[in-house]
C-alpha positions as CSV (number, residue, x, y, z in Angstrom):
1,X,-25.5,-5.7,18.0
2,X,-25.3,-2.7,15.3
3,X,-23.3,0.4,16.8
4,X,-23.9,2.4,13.8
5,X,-27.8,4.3,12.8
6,X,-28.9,3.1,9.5
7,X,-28.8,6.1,7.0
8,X,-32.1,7.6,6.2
9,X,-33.5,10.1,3.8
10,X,-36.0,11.2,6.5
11,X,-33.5,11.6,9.4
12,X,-31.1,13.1,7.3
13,X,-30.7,16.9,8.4
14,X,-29.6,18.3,5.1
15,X,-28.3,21.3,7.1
16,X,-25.3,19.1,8.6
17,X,-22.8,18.6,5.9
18,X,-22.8,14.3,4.5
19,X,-19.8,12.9,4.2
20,X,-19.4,9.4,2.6
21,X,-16.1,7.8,4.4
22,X,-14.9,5.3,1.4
23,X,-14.5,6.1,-2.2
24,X,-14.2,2.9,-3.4
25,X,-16.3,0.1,-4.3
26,X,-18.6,0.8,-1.5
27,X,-18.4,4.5,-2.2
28,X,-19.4,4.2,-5.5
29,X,-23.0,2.2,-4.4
30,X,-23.0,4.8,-1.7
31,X,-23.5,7.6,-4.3
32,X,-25.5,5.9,-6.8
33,X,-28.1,5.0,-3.7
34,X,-28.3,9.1,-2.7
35,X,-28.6,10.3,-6.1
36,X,-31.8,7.9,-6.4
37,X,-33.4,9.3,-2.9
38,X,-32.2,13.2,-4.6
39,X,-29.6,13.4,-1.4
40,X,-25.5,14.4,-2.9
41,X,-23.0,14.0,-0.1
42,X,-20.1,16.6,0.8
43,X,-17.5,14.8,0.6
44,X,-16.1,11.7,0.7
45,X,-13.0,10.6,2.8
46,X,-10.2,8.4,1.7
47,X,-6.9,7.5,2.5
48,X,-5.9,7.2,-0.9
49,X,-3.1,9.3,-2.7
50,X,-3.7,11.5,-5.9
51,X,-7.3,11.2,-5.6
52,X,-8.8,14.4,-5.2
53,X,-12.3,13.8,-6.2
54,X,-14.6,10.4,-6.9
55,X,-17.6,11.0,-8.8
56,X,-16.8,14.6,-9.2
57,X,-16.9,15.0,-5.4
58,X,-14.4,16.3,-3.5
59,X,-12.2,13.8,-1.5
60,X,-11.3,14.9,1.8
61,X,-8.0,12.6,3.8
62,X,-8.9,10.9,7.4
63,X,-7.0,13.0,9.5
64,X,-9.1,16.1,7.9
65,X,-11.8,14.4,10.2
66,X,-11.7,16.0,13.2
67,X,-12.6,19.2,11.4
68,X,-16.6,17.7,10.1
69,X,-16.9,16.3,13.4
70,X,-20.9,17.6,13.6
71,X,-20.8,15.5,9.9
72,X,-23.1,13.0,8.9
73,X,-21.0,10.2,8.3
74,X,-21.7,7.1,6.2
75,X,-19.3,4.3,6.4
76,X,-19.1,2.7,2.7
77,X,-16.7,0.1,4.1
78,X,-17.3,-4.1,5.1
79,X,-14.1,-4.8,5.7
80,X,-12.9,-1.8,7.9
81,X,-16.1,-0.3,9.0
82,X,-15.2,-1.2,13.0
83,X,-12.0,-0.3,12.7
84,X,-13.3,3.3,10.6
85,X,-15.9,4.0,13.3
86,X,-13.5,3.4,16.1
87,X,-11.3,6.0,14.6
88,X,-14.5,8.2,14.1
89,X,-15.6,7.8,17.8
90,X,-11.9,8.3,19.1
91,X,-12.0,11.9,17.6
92,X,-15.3,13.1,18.1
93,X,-17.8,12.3,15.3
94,X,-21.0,11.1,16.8
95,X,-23.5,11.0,13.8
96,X,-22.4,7.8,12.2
97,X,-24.3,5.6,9.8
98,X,-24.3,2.5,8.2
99,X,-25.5,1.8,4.5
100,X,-28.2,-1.0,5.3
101,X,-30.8,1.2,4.0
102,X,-28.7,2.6,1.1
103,X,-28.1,-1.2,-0.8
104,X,-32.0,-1.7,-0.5
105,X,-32.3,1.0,-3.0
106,X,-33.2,0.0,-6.6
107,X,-30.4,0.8,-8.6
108,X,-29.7,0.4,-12.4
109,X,-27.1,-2.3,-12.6
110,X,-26.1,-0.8,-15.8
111,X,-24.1,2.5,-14.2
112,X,-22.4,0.4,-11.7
113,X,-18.8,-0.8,-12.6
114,X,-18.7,-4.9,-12.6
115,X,-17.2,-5.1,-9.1
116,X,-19.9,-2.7,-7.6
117,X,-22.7,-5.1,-8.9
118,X,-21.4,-7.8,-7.7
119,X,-21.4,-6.2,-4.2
120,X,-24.2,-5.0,-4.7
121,X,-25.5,-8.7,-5.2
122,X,-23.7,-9.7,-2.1
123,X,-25.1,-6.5,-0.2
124,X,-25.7,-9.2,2.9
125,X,-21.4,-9.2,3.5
126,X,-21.7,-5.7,4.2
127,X,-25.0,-6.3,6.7
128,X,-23.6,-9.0,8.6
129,X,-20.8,-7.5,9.2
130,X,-22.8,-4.2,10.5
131,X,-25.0,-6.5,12.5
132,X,-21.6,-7.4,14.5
133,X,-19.7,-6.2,17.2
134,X,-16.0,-5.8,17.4
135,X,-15.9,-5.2,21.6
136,X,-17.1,-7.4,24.5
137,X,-14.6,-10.1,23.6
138,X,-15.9,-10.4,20.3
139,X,-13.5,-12.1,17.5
140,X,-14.6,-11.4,14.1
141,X,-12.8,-12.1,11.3
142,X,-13.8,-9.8,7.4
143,X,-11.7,-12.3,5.7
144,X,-9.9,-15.6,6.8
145,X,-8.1,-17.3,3.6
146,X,-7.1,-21.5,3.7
147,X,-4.2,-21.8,1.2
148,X,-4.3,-25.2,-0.2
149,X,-1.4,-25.4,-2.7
150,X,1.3,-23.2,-3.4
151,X,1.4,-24.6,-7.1
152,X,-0.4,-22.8,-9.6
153,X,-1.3,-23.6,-13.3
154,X,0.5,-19.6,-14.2
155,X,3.8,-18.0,-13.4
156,X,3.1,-14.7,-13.1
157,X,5.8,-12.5,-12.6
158,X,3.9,-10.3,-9.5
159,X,1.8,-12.1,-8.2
160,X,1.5,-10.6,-5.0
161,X,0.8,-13.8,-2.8
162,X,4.9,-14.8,-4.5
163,X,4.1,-18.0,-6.0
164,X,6.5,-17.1,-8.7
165,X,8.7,-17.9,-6.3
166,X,8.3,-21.2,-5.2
167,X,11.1,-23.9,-6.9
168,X,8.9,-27.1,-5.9
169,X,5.2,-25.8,-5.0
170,X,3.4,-28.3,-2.7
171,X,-0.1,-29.1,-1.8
172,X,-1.2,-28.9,1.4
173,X,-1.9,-32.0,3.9
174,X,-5.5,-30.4,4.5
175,X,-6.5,-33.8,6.4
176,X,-3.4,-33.0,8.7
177,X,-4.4,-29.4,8.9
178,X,-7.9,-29.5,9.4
179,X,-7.1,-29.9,13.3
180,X,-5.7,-26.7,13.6
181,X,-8.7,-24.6,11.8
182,X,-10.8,-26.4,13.4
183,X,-9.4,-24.5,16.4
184,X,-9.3,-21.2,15.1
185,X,-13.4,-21.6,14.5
186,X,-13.6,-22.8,18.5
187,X,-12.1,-19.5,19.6
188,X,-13.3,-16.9,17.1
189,X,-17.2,-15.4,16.9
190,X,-17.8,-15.5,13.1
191,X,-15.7,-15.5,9.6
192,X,-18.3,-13.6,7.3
193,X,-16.0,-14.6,3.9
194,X,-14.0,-17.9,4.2
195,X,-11.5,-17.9,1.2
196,X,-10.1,-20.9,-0.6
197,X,-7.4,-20.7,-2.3
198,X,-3.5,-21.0,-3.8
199,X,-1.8,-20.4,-5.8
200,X,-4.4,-22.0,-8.1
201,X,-6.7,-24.0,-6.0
202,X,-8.0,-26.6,-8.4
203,X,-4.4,-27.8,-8.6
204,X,-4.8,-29.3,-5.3
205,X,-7.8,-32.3,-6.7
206,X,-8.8,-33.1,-3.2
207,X,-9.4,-29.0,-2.0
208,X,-13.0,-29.8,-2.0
209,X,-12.7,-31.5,1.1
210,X,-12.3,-28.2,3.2
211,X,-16.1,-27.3,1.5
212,X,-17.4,-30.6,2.6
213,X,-15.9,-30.1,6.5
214,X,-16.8,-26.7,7.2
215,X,-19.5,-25.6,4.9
216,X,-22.4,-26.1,8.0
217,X,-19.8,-24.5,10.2
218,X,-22.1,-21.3,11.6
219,X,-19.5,-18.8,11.9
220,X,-18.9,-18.9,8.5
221,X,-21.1,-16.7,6.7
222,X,-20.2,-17.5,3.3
223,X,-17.2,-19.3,1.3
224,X,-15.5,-18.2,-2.1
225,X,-13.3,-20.1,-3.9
226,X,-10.9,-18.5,-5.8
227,X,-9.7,-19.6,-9.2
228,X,-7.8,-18.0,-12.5
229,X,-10.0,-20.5,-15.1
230,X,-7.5,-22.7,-16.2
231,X,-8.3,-25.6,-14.7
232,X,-12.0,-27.6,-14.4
233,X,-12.5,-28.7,-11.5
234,X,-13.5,-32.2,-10.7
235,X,-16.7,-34.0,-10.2
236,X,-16.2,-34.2,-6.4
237,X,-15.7,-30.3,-5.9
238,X,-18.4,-29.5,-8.1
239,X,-20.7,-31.7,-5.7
240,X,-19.3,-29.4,-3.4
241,X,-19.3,-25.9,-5.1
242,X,-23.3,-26.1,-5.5
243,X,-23.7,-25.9,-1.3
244,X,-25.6,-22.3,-1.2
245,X,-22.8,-20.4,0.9
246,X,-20.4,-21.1,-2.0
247,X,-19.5,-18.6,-4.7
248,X,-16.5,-18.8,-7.4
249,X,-14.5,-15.9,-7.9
250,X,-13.1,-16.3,-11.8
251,X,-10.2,-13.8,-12.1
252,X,-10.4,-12.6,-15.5
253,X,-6.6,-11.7,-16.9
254,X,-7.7,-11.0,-20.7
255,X,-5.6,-14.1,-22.1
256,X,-7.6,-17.2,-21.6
257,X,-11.1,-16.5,-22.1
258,X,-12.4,-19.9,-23.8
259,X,-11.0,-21.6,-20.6
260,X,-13.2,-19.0,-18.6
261,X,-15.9,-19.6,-20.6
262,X,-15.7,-23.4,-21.0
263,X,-15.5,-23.4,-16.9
264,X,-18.7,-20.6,-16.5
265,X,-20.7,-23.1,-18.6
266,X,-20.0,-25.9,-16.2
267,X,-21.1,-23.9,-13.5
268,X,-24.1,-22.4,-15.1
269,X,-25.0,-25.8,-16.1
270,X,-24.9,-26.8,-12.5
271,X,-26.6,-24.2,-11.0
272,X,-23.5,-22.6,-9.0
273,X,-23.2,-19.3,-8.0
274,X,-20.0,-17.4,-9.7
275,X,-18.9,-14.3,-10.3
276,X,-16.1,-13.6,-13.4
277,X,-13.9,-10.2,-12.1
278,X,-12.3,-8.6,-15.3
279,X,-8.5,-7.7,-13.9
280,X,-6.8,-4.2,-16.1
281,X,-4.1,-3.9,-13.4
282,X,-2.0,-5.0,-10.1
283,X,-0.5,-3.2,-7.8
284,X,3.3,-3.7,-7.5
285,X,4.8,-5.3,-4.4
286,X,8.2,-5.1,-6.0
287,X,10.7,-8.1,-4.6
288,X,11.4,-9.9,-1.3
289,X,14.7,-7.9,-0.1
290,X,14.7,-6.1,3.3
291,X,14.0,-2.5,2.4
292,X,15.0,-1.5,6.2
293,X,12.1,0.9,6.9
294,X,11.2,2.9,9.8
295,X,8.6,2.0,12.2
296,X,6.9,4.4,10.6
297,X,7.0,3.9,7.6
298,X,5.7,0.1,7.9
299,X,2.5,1.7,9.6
300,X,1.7,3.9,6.7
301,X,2.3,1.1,4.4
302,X,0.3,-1.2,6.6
303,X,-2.9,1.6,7.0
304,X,-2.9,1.7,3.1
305,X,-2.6,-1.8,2.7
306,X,-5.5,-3.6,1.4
307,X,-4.3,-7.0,2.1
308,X,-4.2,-6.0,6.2
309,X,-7.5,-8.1,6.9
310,X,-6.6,-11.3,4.6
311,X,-5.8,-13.5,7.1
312,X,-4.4,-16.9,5.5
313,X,-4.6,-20.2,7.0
314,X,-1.5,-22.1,6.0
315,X,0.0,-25.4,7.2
316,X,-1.6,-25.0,10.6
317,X,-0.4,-21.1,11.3
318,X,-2.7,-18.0,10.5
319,X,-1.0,-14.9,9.0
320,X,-2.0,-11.4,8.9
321,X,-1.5,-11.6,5.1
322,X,-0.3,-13.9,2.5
323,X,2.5,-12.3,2.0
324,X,4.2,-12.8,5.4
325,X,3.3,-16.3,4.8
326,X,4.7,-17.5,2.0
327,X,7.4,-15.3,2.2
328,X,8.5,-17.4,5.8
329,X,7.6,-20.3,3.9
330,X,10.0,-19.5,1.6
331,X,12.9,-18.7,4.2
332,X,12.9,-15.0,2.6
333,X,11.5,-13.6,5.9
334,X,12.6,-14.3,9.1
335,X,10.2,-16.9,11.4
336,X,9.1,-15.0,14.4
337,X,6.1,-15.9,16.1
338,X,4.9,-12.9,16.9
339,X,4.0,-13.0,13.3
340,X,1.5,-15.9,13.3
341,X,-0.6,-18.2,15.3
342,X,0.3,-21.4,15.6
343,X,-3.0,-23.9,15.6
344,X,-1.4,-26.6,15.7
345,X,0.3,-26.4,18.6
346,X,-1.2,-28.4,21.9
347,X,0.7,-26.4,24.7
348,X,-0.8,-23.7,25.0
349,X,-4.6,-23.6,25.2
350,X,-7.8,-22.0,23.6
351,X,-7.7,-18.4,25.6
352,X,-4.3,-18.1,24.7
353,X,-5.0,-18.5,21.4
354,X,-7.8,-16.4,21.5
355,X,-5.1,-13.3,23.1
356,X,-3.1,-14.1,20.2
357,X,-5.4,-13.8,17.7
358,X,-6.7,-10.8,19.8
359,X,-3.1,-9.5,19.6
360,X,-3.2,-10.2,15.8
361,X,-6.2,-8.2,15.1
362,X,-5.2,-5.0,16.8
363,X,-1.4,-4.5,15.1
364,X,-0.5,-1.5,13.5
365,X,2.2,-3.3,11.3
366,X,3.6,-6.6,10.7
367,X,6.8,-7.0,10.0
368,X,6.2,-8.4,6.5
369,X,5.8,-4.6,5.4
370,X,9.9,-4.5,5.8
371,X,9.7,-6.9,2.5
372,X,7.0,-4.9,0.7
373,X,6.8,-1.9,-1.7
374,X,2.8,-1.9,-0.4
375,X,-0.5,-2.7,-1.7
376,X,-2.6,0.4,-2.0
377,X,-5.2,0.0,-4.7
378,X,-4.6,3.5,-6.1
379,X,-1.2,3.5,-6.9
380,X,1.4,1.4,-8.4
381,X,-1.0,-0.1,-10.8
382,X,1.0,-2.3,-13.4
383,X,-0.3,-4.7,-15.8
384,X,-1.8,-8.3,-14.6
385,X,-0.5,-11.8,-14.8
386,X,2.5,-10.6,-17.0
387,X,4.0,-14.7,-17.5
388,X,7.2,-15.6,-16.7
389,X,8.8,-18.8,-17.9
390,X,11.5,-19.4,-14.4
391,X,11.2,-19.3,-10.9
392,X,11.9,-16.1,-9.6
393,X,15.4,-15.2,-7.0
394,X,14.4,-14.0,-3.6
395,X,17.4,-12.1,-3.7
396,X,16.5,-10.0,-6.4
């Protein structure tokens, strides 16, 4: 059930000030929608350092919230917009609105930046997400990831999900694993974006058996499968790949486009929905070593983070991030369970899975942030893929 008004030209009280809370990719089809109905917001908000204004709008900071509390608010956010209007709610705001309405307006593809159309495209993530509820027991996952290999077909130095570290990368058993997602989809209400990947996941030849078990699954809304372009895949996951909730996320890195290009053909040719995302920079995780950070601290890195909702399925546990799970995988972070959730394991039964999960989605840090320098999407931008020819030390 929404708990958000749909944004409206005709209920808008242009009196009130309008103040769109995201100026990212969201923000940006935000604005583009109200310029069309003649409407310019306020403000935005953002949590994001050294951005003052987006779109020549000034950018006000969350916590400067609680002084537009009569606001208009807009939440150009899928992945966060429960947990945004939960903070909203908690400090007073009342007028708060969704952007169902806004992504029905015509807009000329040509202004928007290549990620905005594509969300644009994809305007039903953001509406199903809307259309649930986070309370009454409710378990709903933005993003759940199944890594199926840590080998990749690049070494790229920073690669935040640390493949560059991994001496022998491994495929995983998905037949033996299959149990224990299977359980995570008996205890949780929907998965609106079910991520496969790696590492590279066309590495692993048989990853198109994860399509074929839980494409029909109906708590998962849709399924991307993410690749760099080096490799085509197979006949068998192109079978697979044409099931209508599939997409293909190519990740564009500026240094193997007649691979990209040899691959979007294949896909054109068999009528399979991709999407190629042109990368210019990465944000910088630096290494794996302890940094010894306050409680704090790893809450303010953990707020920024945009990797907080990628949940990642791997070898039967689910981790807040892929980080904390390949960095345990790797025996560069300490295994504590209050880290995970362990599917695979038959003692304990599905509501205390469901308390863990529960326990999972309400943290304010993990302590994964102790080995990370954070991933804020405004800041520390480096350049992508930068190849490396060894395996990089943990302990540098």
């Amino acid at each position: 059930m929404k708990e958000t008004k749909t944004f409206k030209k005709e209920l808008y009280d242009r009196q009130n000030e309008l103040i769109v809370y995201g100026a990212s990719v969201y923000g940006e089809l935000a604005y583009y929608a109200l310029q069309k109905i003649g409407i310019m917001p306020s403000y935005f908000c953002d949590q994001a350092i050294n951005q003052d204004q987006y779109f020549g709008v000034n950018v006000i900071r969350p916590e400067e919230m609680v002084n537009h509390k009569n606001a208009a608010v807009i939440i150009a956010s899928s992945d966060y917009f429960h947990e945004i209007r939960r903070q909203l709610k908690a400090i007073g705001c009342q007028n708060l609105y969704d952007m169902e309405n806004l992504l029905n307006v015509e807009l000329d593809i040509g202004k928007l930046s290549a990620r905005a159309a594509d969300f644009y495209d994809k305007k039903q993530d953001y509406i199903d997400i809307i259309q649930s509820s986070d309370e009454d027991g409710e378990l709903n996952f933005p993003r759940v990831q199944f890594v199926v290999t840590s080998g990749c077909s690049l070494k790229c130095r920073d690669c935040i999900s640390l493949m560059q570290y991994y001496e022998k990368p491994q495929n995983t058993d998905l037949e033996k694993y299959k149990k224990g997602f299977s359980r995570l989809l008996e205890c949780v209400t929907n998965i609106f974006d079910f991520r496969i990947l790696g590492g590279e996941p066309f590495v692993h030849r048989e990853m198109y058996k994860v399509i074929e078990w839980f494409h029909d699954e109906d708590k998962i809304k849709r399924i991307s499968v993410f690749t760099n372009g080096t490799i085509i895949p197979p006949e068998p996951a192109i079978e697979q790949l044409k099931k209508e909730k599939v997409r293909v996320h190519i990740s564009d890195y500026g240094f193997n486009r007649d691979k990209i290009q040899e691959l979007v053909d294949i896909l054109k040719e068999n009528g399979i929905t991709y999407y190629v995302q042109p990368y210019d920079f990465w944000q910088d995780a630096g290494n794996l070593l302890k940094r010894n950070y306050s409680d704090h601290k790893k809450k303010e890195l953990f707020k920024k983070c945009y990797e907080r909702e990628c949940f990642s399925y791997f070898n039967g546990r689910l981790y807040h991030c892929p980080r904390s799970a390949h960095g345990i995988n790797l025996g560069a972070m300490p295994d504590s369970k209050t880290e995970y959730v362990d599917l695979m394991d038959e003692s304990i039964g599905n509501e205390e899975i469901k308390r863990q999960l529960k326990f999972q989605r309400e943290r304010d840090f993990i302590e994964a942030c102790d080995y990370c320098d954070g991933a804020d999407s405004h800041r520390l931008k480096i350049e992508p893929a930068i190849q490396i020819d060894h395996v990089r030390s943990i302990d540098k």
